[in-house]
Wavefront OBJ file of the C-alpha trace (Angstrom):
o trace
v 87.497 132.419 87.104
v 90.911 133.315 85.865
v 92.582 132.098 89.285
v 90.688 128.628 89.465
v 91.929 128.247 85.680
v 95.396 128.647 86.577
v 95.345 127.076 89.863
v 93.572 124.083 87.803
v 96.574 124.129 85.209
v 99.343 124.681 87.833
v 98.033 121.423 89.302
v 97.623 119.592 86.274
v 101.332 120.708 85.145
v 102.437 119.602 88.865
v 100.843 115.720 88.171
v 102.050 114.995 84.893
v 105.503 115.871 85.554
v 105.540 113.253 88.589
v 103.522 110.571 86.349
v 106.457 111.448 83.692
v 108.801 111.685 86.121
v 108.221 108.335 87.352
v 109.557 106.976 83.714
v 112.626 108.182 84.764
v 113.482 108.888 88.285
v 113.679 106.334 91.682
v 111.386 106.733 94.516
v 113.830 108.370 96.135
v 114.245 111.266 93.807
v 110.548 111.725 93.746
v 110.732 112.404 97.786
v 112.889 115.076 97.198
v 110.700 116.245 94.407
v 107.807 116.460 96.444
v 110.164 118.019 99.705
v 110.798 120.639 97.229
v 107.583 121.379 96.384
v 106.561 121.564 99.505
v 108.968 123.661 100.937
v 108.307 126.017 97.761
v 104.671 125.822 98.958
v 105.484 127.336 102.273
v 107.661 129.706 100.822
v 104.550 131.129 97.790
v 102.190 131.522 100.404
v 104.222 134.863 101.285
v 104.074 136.289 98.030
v 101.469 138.110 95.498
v 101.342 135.015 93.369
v 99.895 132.952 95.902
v 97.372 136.421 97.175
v 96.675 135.621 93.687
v 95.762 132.231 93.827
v 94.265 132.914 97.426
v 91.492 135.004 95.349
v 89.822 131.759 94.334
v 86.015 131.552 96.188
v 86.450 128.891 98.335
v 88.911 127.799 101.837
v 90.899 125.431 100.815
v 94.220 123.367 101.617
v 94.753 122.087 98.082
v 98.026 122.392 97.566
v 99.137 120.759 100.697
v 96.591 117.861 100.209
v 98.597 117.348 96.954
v 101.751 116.993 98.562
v 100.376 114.791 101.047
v 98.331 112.913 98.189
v 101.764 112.454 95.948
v 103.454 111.392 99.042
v 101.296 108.359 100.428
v 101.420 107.404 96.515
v 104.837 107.113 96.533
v 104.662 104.960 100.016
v 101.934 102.711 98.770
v 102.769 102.065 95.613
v 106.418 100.213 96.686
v 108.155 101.222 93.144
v 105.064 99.751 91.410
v 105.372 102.751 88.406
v 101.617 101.955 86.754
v 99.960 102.287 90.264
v 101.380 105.432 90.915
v 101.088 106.768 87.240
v 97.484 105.526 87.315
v 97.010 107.386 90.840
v 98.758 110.263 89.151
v 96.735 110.798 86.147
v 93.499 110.505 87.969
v 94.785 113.399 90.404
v 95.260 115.575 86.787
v 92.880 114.885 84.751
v 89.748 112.844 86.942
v 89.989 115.849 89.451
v 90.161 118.626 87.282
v 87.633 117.642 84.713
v 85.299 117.540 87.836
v 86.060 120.863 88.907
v 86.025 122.522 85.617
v 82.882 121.046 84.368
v 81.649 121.177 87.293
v 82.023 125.162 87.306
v 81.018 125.763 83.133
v 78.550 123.247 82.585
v 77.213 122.093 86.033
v 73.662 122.849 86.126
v 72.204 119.994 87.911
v 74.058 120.960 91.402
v 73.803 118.971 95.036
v 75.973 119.683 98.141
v 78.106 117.639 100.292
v 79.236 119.205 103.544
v 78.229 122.439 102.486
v 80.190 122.430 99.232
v 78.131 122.810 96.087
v 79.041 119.785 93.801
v 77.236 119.203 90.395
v 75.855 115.905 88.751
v 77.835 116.648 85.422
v 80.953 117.740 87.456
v 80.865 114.301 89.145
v 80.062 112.064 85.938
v 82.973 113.958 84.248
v 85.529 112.438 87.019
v 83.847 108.908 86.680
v 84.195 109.373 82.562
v 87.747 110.502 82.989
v 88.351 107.904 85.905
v 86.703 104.866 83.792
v 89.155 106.066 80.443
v 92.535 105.974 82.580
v 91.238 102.283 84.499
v 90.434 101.315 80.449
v 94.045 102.898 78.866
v 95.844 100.966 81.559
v 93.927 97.724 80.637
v 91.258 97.468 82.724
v 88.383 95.500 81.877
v 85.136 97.372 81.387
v 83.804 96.377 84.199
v 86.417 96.800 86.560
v 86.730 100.253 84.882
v 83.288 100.777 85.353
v 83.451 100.192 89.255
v 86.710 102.386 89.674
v 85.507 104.937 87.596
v 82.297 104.992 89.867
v 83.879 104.918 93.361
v 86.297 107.933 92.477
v 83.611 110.002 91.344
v 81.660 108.737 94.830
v 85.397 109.864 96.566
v 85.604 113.362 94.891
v 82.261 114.346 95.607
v 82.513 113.088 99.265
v 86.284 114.760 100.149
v 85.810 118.716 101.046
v 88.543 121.580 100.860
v 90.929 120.516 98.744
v 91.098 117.490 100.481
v 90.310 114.920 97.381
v 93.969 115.907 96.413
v 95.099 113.338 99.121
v 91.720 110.807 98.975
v 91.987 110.626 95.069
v 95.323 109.462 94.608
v 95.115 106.914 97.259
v 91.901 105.700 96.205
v 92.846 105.398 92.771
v 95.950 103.210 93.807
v 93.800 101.030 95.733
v 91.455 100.623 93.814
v 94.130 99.814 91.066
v 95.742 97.216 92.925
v 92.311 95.386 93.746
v 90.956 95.284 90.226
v 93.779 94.359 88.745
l 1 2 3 4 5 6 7 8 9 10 11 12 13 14 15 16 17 18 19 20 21 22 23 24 25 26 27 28 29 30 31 32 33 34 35 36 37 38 39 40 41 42 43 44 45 46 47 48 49 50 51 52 53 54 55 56 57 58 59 60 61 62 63 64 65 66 67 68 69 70 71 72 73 74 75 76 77 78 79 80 81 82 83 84 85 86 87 88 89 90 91 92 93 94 95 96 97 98 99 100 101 102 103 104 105 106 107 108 109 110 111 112 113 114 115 116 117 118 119 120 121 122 123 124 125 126 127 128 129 130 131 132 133 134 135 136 137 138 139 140 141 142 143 144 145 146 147 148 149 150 151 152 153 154 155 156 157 158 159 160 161 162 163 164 165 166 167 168 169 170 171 172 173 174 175 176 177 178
């Protein structure tokens, strides 16, 4: 429980800084933020700390979904900073609350693929997902939908792999509802 909690936090950390750093820094500079990372992805999967993180129950490619996911982002959004700070705090917050509530408080449970998912890990993405659509002036409706479909996305995407279908689906979902 201790590794998924700081695997959860390490990629929470990881998406706000790019949805901050997006305030400040070009597309360009976020490529070579997201090189970086990935090259210091390779490079931790030698060492204890990522044995560590390899301790969490399930196979996953996470972490390389997320550079993947941050990268097509970057591509789609063409400099449009709400889009990708939209697609940004759904990947934080939207993903995570699924997982984590999903893992305390989900008793109601279903599977997809083979994965166990829960009902109250899933309407914990669409709550989070709705708020973000609503903070960044979404109608209620349109929040509604968006919030719906990414909780539909999570549940669906396998292995890590909503890291890369979140973010994109967020962006368009963003740029048809608005």
């Amino acid at each position: 429980m201790k590794r998924e909690l700081l695997r959860k936090g390490v990629h929470v950390l990881l998406a706000f800084f790019f949805a901050a750093a997006s305030v400040f820094l070009t597309q360009q500079v976020l490529f070579l933020f997201v090189g970086v990372l990935f090259v210091a992805l390779i490079l931790l999967r030698k060492t204890k700390f990522a044995q560590f993180l390899r301790g969490v129950p399930r196979v996953n490619s996470g972490e390389f979904f997320f550079v993947f996911g941050v990268t097509s982002v970057i591509f789609l959004t063409g400099g449009a900073e709400y889009l990708f700070r939209i697609a940004m705090l759904i990947l934080a917050l939207a993903d995570t609350s699924a997982s984590l509530i999903g893992i305390f408080y989900g008793k109601h449970q279903y599977k997809v693929f083979g994965e166990i998912r829960s009902f109250e890990g899933s309407f914990a993405c669409a709550l989070v997902s709705m708020s973000i659509f609503l903070l960044f002036g979404y109608s209620f409706i349109a929040s509604i939908l968006a919030g719906t479909l990414l909780a539909l996305v999570e549940a669906l995407s396998c292995k890590g792999s909503d890291n890369l279908s979140l973010p994109i689906t967020a962006v368009l979902t963003a740029f048809f509802l608005g």
